[in-house]
C-alpha positions as CSV (number, residue, x, y, z in Angstrom):
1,X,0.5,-19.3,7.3
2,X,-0.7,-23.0,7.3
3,X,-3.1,-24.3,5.0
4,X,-4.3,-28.3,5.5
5,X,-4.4,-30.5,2.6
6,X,-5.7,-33.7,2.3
7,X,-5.3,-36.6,-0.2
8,X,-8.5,-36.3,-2.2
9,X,-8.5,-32.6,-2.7
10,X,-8.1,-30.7,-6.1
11,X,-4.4,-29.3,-6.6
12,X,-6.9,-26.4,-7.9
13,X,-9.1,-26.2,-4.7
14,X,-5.4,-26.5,-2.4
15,X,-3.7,-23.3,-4.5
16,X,-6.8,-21.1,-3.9
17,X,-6.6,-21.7,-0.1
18,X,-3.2,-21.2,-0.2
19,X,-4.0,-17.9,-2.2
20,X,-6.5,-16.9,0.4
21,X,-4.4,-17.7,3.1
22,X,-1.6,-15.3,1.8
23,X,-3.9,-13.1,0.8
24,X,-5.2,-12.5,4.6
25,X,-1.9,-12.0,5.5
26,X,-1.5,-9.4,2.8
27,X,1.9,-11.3,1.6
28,X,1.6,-10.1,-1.8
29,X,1.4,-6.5,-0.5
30,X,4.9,-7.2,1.2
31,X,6.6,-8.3,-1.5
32,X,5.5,-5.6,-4.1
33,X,6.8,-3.2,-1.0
34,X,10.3,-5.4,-0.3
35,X,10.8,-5.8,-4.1
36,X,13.4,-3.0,-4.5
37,X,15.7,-1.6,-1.6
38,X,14.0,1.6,-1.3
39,X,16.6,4.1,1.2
40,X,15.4,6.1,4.0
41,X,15.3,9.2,2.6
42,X,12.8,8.2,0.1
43,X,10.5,7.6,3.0
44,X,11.0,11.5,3.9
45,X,10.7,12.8,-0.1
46,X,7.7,11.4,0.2
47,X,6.4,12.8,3.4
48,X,7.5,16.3,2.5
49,X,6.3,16.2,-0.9
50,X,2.9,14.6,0.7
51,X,2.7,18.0,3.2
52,X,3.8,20.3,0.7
53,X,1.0,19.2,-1.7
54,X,-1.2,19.8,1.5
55,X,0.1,23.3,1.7
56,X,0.2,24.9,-1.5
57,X,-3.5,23.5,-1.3
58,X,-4.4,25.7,1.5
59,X,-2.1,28.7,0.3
60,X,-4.6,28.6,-2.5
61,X,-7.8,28.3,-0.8
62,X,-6.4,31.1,1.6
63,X,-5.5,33.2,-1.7
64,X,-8.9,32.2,-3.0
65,X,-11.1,33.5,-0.5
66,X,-8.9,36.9,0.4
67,X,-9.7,37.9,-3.0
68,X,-13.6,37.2,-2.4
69,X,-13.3,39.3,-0.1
């Protein structure tokens, strides 16, 4: 990330580039995510609870439509 100041630019004007610049680079985004140690099984509680939700979902359309007939 590299953003060119020169002398008779705004501090104002220099910090939004900057912002920009980061921004594209979706910095902010990585440090929301790197914030807190997060473990590796949280990564899988999340997938399984993310499928599961996808199941009982279709369980219930299944259940839905059997009874329609």
């Amino acid at each position: 990330m590299a953003v060119i100041v020169h002398d008779d630019m705004p501090i104002d004007q220099a910090l939004k580039m900057l912002w920009r610049e980061a921004n594209r680079e979706n910095i902010p985004a990585e440090l929301l995510k790197n914030r807190y140690r997060t473990k590796p099984t949280e990564y899988r509680h999340e997938f399984r609870k993310y499928w599961s939700k996808i199941k009982r979902r279709r369980r219930s359309a299944a259940r839905k439509v059997a009874r329609k007939g």
